[in-house]
Each structure stands twice: as structure tokens, then as C-alpha cells.
Backbone bond lengths (Angstrom), bond angles and torsions (degrees), N, CA, C in turn:
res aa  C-N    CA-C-N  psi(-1)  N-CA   C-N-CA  omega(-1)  CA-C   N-CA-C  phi
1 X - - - 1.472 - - 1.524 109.30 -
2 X 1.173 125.26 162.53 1.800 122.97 -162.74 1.468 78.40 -135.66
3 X 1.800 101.68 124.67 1.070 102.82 159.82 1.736 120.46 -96.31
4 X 1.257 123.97 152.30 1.435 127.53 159.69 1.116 125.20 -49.95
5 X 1.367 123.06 126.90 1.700 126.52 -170.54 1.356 97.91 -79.93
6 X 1.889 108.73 130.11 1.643 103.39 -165.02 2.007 106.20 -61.97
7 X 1.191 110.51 141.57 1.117 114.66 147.49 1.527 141.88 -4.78
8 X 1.394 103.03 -57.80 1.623 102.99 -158.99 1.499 85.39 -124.99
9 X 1.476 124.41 36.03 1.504 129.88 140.25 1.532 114.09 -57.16
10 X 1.326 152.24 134.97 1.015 125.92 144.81 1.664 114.79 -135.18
11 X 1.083 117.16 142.45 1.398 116.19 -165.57 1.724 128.39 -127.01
12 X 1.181 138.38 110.99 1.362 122.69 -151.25 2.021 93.72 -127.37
13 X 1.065 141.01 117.26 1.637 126.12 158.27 1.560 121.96 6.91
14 X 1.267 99.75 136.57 1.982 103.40 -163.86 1.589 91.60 -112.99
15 X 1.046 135.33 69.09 1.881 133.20 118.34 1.486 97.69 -46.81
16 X 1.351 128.56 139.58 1.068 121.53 175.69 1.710 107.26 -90.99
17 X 1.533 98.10 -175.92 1.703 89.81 -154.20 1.594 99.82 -84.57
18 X 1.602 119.12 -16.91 1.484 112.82 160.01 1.357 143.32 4.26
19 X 1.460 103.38 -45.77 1.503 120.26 -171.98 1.622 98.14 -92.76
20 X 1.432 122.90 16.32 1.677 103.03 142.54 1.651 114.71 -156.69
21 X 1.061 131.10 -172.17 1.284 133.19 169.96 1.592 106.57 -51.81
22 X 1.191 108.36 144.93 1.947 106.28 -173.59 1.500 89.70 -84.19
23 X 1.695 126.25 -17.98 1.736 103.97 -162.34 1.533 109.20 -112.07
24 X 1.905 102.37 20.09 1.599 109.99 143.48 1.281 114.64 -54.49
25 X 0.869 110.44 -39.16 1.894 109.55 -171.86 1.456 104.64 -73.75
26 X 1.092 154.79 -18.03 1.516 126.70 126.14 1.266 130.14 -15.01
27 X 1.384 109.27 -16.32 1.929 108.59 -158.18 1.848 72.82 -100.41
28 X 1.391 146.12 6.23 1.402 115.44 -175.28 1.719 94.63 -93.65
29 X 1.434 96.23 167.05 1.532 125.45 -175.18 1.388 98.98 -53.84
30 X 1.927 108.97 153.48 1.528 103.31 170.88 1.615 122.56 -73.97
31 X 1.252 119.27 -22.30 1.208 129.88 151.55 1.872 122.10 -14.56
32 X 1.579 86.70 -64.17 1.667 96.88 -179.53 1.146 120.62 -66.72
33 X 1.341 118.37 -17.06 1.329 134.84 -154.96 1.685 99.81 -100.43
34 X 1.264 120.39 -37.83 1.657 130.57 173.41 1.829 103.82 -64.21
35 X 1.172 98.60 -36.02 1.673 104.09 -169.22 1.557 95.87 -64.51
36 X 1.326 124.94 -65.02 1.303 160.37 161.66 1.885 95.36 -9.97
37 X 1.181 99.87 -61.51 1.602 115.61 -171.31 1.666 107.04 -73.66
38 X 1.164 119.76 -36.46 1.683 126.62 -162.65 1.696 87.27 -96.26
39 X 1.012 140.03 1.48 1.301 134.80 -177.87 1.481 109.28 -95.28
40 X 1.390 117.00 -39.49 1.930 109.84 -176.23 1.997 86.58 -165.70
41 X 1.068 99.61 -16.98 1.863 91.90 -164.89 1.195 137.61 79.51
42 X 1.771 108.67 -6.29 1.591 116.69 -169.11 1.454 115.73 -125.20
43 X 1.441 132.92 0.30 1.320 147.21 128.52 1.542 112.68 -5.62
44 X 1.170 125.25 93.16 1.773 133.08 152.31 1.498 95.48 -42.00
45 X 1.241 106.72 -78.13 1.530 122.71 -164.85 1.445 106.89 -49.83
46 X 1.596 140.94 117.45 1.478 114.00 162.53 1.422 106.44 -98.85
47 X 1.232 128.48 22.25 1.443 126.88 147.49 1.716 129.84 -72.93
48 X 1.190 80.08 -5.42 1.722 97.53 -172.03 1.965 100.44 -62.60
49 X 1.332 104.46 -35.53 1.189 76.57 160.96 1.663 104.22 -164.55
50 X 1.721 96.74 153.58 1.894 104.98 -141.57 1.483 89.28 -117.26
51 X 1.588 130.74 148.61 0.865 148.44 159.62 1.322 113.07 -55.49
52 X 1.723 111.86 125.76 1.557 116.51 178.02 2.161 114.20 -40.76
53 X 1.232 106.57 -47.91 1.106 121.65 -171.17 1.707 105.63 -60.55
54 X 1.090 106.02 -8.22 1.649 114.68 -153.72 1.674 102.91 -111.68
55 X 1.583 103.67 -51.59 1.386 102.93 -159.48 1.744 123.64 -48.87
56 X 1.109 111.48 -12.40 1.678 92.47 -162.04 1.567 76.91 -98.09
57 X 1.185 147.14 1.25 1.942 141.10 170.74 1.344 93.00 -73.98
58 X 1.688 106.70 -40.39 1.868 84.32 -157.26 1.582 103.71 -90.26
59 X 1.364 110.26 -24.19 1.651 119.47 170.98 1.919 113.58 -27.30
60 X 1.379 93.67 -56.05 1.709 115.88 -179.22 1.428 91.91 -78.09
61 X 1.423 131.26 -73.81 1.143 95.06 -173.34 1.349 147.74 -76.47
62 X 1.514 132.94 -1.48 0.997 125.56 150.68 1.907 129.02 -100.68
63 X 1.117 92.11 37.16 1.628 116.62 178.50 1.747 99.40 30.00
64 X 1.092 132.48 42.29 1.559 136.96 162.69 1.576 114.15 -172.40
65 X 1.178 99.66 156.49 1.624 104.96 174.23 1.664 115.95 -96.40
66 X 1.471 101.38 -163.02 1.307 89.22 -177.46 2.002 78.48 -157.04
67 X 1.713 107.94 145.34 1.402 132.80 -173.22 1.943 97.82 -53.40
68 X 0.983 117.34 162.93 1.068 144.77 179.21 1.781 107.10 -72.81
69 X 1.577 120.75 155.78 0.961 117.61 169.33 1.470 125.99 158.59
70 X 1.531 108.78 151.29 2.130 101.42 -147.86 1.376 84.89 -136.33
71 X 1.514 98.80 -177.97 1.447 117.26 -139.32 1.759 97.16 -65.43
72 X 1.760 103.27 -34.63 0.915 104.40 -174.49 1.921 142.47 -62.83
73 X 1.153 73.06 -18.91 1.791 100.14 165.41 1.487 118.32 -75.94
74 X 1.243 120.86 -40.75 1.273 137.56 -167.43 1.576 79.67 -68.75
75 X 1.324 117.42 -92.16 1.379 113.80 -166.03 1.255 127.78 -16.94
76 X 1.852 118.02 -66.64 1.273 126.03 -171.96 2.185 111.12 -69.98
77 X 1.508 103.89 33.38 1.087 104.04 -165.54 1.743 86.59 -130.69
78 X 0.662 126.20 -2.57 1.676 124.66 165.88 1.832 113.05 74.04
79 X 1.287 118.75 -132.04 1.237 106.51 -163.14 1.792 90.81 -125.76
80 X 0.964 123.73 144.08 1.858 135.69 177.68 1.195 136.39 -99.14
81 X 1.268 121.99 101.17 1.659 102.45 -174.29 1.405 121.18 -30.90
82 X 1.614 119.25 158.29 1.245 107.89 164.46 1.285 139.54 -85.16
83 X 1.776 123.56 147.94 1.483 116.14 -153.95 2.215 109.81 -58.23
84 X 1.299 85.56 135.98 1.829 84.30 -172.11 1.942 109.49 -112.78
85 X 1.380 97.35 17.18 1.432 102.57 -168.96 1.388 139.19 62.12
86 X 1.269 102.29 33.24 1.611 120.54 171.87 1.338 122.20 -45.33
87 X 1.195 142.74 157.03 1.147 146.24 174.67 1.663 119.01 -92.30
88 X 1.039 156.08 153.56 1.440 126.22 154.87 1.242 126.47 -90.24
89 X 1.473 107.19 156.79 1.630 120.40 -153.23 1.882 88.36 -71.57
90 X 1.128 144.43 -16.93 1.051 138.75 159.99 1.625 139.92 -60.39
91 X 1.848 90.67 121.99 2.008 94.12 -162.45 1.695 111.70 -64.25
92 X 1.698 110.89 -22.74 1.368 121.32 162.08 1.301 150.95 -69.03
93 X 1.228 112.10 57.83 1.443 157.30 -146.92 1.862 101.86 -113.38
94 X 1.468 92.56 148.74 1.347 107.43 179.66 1.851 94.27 -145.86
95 X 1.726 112.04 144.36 1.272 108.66 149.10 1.205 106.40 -152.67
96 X 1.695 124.25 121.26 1.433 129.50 -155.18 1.264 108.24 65.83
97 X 1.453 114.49 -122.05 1.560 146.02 140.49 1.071 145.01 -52.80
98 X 1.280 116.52 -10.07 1.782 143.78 -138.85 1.492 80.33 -106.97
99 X 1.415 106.82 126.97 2.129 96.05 163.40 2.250 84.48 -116.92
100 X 1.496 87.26 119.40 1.255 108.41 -171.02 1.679 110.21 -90.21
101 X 1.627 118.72 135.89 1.184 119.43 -156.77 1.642 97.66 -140.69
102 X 1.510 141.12 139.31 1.246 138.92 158.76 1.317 104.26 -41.36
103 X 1.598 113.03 156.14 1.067 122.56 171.95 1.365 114.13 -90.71
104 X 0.812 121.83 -7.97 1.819 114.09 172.20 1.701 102.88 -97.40
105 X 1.634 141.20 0.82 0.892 123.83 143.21 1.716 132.04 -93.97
106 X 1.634 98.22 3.48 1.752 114.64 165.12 1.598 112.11 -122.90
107 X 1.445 130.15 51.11 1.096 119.05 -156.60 2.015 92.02 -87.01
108 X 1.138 123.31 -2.40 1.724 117.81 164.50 1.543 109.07 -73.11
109 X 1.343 115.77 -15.86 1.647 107.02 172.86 1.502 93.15 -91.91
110 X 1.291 129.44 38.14 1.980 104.72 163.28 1.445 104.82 -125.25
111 X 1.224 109.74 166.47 1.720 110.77 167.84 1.646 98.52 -64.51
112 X 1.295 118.43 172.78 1.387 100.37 157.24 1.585 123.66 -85.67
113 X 1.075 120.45 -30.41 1.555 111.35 173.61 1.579 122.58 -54.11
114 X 1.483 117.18 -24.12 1.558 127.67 154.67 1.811 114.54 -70.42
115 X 1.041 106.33 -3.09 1.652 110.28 -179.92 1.631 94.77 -88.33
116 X 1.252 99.27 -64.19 1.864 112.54 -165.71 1.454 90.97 -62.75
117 X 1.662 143.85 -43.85 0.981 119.84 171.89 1.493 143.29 -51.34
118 X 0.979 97.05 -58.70 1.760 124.07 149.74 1.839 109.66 0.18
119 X 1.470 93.45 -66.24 1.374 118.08 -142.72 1.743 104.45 -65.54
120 X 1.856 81.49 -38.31 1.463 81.11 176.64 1.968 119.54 -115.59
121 X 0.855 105.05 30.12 1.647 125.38 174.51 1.235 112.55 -70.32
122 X 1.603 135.82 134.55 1.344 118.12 173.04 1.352 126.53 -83.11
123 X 1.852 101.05 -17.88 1.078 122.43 -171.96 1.887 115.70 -90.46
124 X 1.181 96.05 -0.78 1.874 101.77 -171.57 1.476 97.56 -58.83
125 X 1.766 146.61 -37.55 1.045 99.94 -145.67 1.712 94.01 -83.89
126 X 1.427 118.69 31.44 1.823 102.48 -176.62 1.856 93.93 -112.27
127 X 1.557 109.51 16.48 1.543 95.13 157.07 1.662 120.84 -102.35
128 X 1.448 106.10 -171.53 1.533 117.25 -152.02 1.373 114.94 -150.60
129 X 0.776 135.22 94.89 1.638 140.77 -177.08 1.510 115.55 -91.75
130 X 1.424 112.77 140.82 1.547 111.97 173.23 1.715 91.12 -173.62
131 X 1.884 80.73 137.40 1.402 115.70 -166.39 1.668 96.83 -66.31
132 X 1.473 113.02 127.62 1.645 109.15 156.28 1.366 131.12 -137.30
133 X 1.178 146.13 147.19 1.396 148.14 176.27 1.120 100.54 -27.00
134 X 1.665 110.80 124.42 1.607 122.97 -177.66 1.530 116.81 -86.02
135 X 1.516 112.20 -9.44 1.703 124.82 169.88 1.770 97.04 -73.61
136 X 1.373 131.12 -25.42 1.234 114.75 -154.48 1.579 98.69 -132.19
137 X 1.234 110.05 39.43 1.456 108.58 -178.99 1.626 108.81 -101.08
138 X 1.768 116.27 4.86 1.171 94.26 172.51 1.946 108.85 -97.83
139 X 1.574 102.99 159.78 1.347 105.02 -154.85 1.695 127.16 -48.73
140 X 1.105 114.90 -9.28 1.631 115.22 176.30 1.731 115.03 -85.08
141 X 1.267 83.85 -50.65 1.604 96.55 173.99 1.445 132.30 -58.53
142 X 1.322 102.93 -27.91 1.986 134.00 -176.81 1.527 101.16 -78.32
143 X 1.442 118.46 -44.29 1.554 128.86 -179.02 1.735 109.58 -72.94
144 X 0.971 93.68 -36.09 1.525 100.99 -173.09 1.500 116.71 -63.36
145 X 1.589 84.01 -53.92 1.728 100.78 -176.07 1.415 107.67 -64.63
146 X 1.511 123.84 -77.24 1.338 140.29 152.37 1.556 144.67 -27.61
147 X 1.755 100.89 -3.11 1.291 95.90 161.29 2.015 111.18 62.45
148 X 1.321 93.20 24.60 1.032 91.38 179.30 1.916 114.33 -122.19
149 X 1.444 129.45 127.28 1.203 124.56 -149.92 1.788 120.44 -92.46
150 X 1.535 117.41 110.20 1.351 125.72 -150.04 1.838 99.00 -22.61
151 X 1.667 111.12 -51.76 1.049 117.58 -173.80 1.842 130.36 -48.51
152 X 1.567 99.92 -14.90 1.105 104.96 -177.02 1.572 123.90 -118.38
153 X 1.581 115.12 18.71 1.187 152.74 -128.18 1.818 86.35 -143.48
154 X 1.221 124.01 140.36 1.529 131.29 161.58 1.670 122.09 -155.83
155 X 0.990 79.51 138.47 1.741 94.15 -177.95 1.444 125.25 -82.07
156 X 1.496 129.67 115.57 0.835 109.34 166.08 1.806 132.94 -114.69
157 X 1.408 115.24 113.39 1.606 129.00 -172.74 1.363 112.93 -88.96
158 X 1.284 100.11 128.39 1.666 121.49 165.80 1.712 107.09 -76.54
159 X 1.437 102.93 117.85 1.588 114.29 178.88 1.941 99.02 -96.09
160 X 1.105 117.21 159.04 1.419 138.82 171.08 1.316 98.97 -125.21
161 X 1.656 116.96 105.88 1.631 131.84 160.31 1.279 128.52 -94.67
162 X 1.514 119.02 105.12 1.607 100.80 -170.58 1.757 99.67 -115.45
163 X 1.156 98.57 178.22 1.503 122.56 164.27 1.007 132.99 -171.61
164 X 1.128 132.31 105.16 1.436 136.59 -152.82 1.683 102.36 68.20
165 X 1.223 96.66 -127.78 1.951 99.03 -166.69 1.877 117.27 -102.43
166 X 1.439 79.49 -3.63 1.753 93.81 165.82 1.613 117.07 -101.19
167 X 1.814 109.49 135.96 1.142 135.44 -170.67 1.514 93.69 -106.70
168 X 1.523 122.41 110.39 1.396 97.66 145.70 1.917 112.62 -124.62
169 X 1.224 109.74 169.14 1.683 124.90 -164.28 1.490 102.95 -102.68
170 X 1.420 101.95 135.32 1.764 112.82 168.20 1.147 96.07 -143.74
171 X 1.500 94.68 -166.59 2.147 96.76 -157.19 1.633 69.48 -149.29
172 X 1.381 106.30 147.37 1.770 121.08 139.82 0.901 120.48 -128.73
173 X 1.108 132.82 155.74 1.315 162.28 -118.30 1.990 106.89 -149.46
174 X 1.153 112.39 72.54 1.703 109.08 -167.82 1.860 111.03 -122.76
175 X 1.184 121.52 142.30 1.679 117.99 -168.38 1.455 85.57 -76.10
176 X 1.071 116.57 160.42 1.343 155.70 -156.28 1.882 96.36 -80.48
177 X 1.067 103.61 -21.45 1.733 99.12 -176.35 1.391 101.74 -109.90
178 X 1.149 105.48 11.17 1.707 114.78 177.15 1.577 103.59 -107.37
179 X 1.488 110.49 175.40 1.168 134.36 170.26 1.415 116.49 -141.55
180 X 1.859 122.57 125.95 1.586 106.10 166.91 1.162 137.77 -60.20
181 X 0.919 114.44 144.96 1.739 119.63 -170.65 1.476 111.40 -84.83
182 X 1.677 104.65 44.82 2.019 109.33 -158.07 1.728 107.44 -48.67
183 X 1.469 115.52 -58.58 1.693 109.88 -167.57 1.637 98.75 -76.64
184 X 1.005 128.89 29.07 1.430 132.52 -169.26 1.683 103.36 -120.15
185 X 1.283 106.99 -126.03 1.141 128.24 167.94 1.888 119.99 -58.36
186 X 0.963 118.18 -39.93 1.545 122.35 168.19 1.718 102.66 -54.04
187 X 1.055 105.06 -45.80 1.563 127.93 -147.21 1.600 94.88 -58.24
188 X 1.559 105.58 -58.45 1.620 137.01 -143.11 1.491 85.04 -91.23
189 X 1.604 129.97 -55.06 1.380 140.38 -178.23 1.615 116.43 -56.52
190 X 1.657 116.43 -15.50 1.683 119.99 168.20 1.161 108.22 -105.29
191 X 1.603 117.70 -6.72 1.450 100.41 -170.14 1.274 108.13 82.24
192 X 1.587 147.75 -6.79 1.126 132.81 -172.24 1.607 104.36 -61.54
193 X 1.350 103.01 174.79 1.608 120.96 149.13 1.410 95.86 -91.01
194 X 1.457 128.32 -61.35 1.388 116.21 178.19 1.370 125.77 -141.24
195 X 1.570 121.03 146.91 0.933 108.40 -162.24 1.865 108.26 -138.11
196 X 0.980 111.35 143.89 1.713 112.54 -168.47 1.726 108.44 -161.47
197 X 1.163 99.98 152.18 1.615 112.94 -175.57 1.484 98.77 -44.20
198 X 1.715 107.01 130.68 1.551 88.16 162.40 1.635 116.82 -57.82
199 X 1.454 111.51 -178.91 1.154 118.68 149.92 1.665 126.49 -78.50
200 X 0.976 92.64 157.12 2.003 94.58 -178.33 0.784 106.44 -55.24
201 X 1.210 145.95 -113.28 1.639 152.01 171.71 1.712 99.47 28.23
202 X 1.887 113.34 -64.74 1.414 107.39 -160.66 1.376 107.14 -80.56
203 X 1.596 130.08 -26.61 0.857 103.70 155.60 1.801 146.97 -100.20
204 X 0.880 108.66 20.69 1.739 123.35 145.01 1.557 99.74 -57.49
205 X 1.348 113.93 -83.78 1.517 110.01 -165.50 1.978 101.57 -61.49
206 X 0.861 130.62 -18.57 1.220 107.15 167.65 1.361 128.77 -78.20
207 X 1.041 129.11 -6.58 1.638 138.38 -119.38 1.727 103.97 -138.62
208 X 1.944 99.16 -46.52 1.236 117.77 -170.10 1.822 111.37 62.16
209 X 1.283 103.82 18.64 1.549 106.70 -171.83 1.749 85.81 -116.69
210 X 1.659 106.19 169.70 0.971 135.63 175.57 1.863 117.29 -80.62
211 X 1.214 133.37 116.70 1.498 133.46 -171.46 1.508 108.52 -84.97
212 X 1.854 94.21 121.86 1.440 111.78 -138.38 1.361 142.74 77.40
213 X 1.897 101.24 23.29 1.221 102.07 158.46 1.650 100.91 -150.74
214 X 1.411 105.82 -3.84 1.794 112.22 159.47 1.832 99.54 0.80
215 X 1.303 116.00 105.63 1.576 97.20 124.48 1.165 133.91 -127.94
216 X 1.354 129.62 -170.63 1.879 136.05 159.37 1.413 107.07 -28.29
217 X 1.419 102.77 -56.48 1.966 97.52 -162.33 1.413 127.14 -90.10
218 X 1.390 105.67 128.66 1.659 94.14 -164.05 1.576 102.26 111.48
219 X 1.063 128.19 -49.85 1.791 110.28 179.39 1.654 124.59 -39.96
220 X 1.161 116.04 155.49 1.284 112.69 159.12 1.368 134.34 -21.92
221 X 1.517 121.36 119.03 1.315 111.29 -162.35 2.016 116.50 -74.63
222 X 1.533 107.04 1.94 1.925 102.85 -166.95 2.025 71.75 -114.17
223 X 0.672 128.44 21.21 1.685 115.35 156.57 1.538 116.16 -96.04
224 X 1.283 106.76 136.15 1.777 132.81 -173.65 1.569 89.40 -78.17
225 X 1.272 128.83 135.30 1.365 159.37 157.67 1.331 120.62 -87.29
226 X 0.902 128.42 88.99 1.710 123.87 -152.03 1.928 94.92 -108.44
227 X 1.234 120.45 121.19 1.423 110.61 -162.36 1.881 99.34 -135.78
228 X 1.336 116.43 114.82 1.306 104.91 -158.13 1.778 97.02 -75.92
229 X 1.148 122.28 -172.04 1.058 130.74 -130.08 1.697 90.86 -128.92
230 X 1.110 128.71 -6.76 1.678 147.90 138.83 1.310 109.49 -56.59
231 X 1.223 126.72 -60.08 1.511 114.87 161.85 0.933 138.33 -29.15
232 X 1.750 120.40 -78.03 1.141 125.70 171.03 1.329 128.52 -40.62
233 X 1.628 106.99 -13.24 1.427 109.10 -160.71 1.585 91.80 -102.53
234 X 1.222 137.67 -35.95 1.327 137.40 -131.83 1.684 110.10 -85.70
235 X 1.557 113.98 -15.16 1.644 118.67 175.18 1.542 104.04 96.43
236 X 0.604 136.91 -172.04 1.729 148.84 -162.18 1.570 88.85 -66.28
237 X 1.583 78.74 122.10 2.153 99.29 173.32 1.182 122.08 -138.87
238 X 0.828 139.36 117.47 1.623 154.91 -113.20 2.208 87.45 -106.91
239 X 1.309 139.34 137.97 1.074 129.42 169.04 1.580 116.61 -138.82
240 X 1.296 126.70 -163.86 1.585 105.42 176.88 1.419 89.59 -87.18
241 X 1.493 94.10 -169.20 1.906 133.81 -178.46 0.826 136.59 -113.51
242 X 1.937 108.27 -4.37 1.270 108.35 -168.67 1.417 102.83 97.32
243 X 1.397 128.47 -33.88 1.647 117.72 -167.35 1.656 97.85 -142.79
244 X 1.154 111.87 161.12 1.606 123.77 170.92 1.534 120.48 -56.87
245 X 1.498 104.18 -26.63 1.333 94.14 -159.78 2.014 105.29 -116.29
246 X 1.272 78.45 41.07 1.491 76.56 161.87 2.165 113.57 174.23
247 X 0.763 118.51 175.12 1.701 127.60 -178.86 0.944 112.31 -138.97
248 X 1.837 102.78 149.89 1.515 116.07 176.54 1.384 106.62 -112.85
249 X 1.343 123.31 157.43 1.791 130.45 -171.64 1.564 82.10 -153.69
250 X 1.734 71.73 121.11 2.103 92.33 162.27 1.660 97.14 -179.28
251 X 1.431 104.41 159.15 1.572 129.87 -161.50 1.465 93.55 -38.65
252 X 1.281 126.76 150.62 1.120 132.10 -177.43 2.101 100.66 -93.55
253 X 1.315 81.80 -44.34 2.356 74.50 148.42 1.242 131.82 -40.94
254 X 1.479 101.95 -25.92 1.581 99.67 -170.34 1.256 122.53 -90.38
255 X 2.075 106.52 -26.04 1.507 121.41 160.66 1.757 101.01 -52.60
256 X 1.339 134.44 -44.10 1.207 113.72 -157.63 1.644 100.27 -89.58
257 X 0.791 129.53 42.43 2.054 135.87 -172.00 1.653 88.19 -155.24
258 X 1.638 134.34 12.80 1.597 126.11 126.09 1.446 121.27 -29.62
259 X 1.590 113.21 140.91 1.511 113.18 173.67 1.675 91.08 -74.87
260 X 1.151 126.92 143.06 1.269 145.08 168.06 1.844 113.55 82.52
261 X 1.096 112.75 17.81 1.444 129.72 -178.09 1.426 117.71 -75.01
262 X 1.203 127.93 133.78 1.360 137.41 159.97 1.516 121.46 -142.30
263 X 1.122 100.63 139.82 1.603 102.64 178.63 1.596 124.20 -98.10
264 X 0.756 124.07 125.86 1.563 133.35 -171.88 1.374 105.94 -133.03
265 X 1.948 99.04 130.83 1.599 120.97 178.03 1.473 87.12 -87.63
266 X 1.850 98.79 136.34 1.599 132.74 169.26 1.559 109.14 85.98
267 X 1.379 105.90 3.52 1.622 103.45 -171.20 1.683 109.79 -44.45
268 X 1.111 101.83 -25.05 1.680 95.86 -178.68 1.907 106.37 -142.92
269 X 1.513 102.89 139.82 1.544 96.24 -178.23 1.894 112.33 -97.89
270 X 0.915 101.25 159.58 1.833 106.10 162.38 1.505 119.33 -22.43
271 X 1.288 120.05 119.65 1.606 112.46 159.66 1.948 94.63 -60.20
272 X 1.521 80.62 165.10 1.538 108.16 -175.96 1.559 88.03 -75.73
């Protein structure tokens, strides 16, 4: 008698998933993600398992597979924390274009104040470094080239808040298809009377980073981190390094677990 291969088997080539960030797999369809759920319910990963109709889309797009596996496995595997957007402990990584490397085995692609940060972060080993053309590191040009998607891409700007005869400096943290809401919400959120991009000059010398490669990590530790609330949400987002010639990608959770970090809904509105 021939039995029928169960159903809610599904099976795709075992490269293991190593070869990219584990919280690419956010970027799969909600589709995969229902399959994922009707299979055991306790799957971090909802790539763990891909619809026949689907697999050779997600094959290409997440440049690795993932091992085989049935209901029966799921079970004798108990219950799973939930997925928190980790990175993998693996330097063999791809995102887009980006060939992604730890930062303590590229520590010449960081500013140095992102080095000394690094070192003592709890969260560093879920960042990602990769070297890029220092003509094309500002954000349109970096996406274009790099295969990397505005939406998943974030900016980070040094604000100048004054009032009266005191200046003080914050940074936000906004996706690339956004804009800060500085005389708005930035404005009202420092208390300034007014508030506007620094100028270059002050922040280079404030920053010790390179202009046009500003990021979150590594700034001054009594500066407010203002990180809109699109970020945190959006899954692995690529930011500067401190220098032109290269980017960092890590959970956009992990920008909001910055010393001096807060997250705020609307911090930044829609480009036109």
C-alpha cells in the first residue's frame, strides 16, 4: 500500500541558516509565517518552515535554507522563547550586497569611539559591519548600489537644542523614508525654544565620527537618543560606523537598549 507523504511535512536544502542574519527572516511573507504557526506554535523563526509554492522565492531571497522538519520534532522540542531579533553568531553573513563581518574582526572599519563602545556593550555581539564605497555612503546612493531597501536603512542626525544661552546635543535615530519632526516633536521633547540640525563642523567635533557616517553607538554618553518607533519595529537596519567607508546592521531593538535611548511614536513623518 503507498502511503501519502503527510501534508504539513515541508522540506527545503540544509545550508544551514548561518550564512545570514536570523532576523532576515522577518522579511518572509505572512503566509510563511501562518504555516510556521499551524505547525507546533513555538517557532522564533517563521522561516522554519516555507510553503512548497514559495520555497525557491525565499531560497533567493534569503540566500540560505533551512533543515527539514515535521510535526513530530516540533513537539518533542518543548516550548521557545519568543523570536527577539538576534543576529547570528556567524561572520558569514550577507545583506543585499553587504558581505557582513563582526566588528572585532573589522575593527579599521569603525570610528574609534564605536570601537571603545563595542567593547563594552552587552548587546555588540548582535552587530555587523561591512566595508563600503566611501563616495556612496550617503543614504540614496548606499541603497541603490547595495541592494539595500530605503525602508530598512536609518539615519542617524545630530540635533542642536537651545534655550536661552544653553546649547544642548541629541541624535535621532529615523528610517531613511522618514524625516525628523525637529521644530515639532524633537523640539517640545528637549524642552528647547529651538531646535535645528547642528551644523557640520559641531557635529564632527562633537561626535568624533566622520559627517555622513554619524551613528547611535559611541556618542556622548549625557546625550538623549531619540529613536522613532519605526525603527525599533522594522528588523535589521543597516546605520553608519562612525566613518564613510563602511556600515553597521543590527536589530533595530537593539538601537532602542542604547545608554540614553528612548523611543517615541511619530518621531519622524513621511518624506514627501
Amino acid at each position: 500500500m503507498i502511503r501519502a507523504r503527510p501534508r504539513w511535512r515541508r522540506t527545503v536544502s540544509a545550508t544551514a541558516s548561518a550564512s545570514i542574519p536570523a532576523t532576515m527572516a522577518d522579511n518572509v511573507p505572512a503566509t510563511t509565517a501562518r504555516v510556521a504557526e499551524t505547525c507546533c506554535g513555538s517557532h522564533p523563526d517563521p522561516a522554519a518552515a516555507v510553503p512548497n509554492g514559495d520555497q525557491r522565492t525565499h531560497s533567493r531571497m534569503l540566500r540560505g535554507t533551512f533543515p527539514s522538519m515535521d510535526r513530530n520534532d516540533c513537539a518533542n522540542q518543548g516550548p521557545r522563547p519568543p523570536y527577539r531579533g538576534r543576529v547570528s553568531s556567524s561572520p558569514a553573513q550577507r545583506l543585499g550586497r553587504l558581505d557582513l563581518a563582526t566588528p572585532g574582526a573589522r575593527p579599521d572599519l569603525l570610528a574609534p569611539p564605536v570601537v571603545r563602545f563595542l567593547a563594552g556593550w552587552t548587546l555588540a555581539p548582535q552587530v555587523r559591519v561591512a566595508e563600503i564605497d566611501p563616495a556612496l555612503a550617503d543614504t540614496a546612493a548606499f541603497c541603490e548600489r547595495y541592494d539595500v531597501a530605503l525602508d530598512a536603512s536609518a539615519n542617524c542626525v545630530v540635533i542642536a537644542a537651545r534655550r536661552g544661552e544653553t546649547t544642548r546635543y541629541a541624535a535621532c535615530v529615523v528610517l531613511a523614508t522618514t524625516r525628523a519632526d525637529v521644530n515639532g516633536v524633537v523640539r517640545r521633547h528637549l524642552d528647547a525654544r529651538k531646535a535645528s540640525f547642528a551644523p557640520m563642523d559641531d557635529a564632527v567635533a562633537q561626535t568624533g565620527m566622520e559627517y555622513g557616517g554619524i551613528t547611535p553607538l559611541g556618542l556622548p554618553a549625557d546625550w538623549p537618543i531619540l529613536v522613532d518607533r519605526a525603527v525599533v519595529d522594522a528588523g535589521v537596519v543597516v546605520v553608519g560606523s562612525g566613518v564613510r567607508r563602511s556600515k553597521l546592521a543590527l536589530p533595530g531593538e537593539a538601537l532602542a537598549a542604547l545608554p540614553g535611548a528612548e523611543v517615541i511614536d511619530g518621531l519622524a513623518r513621511p518624506t514627501a
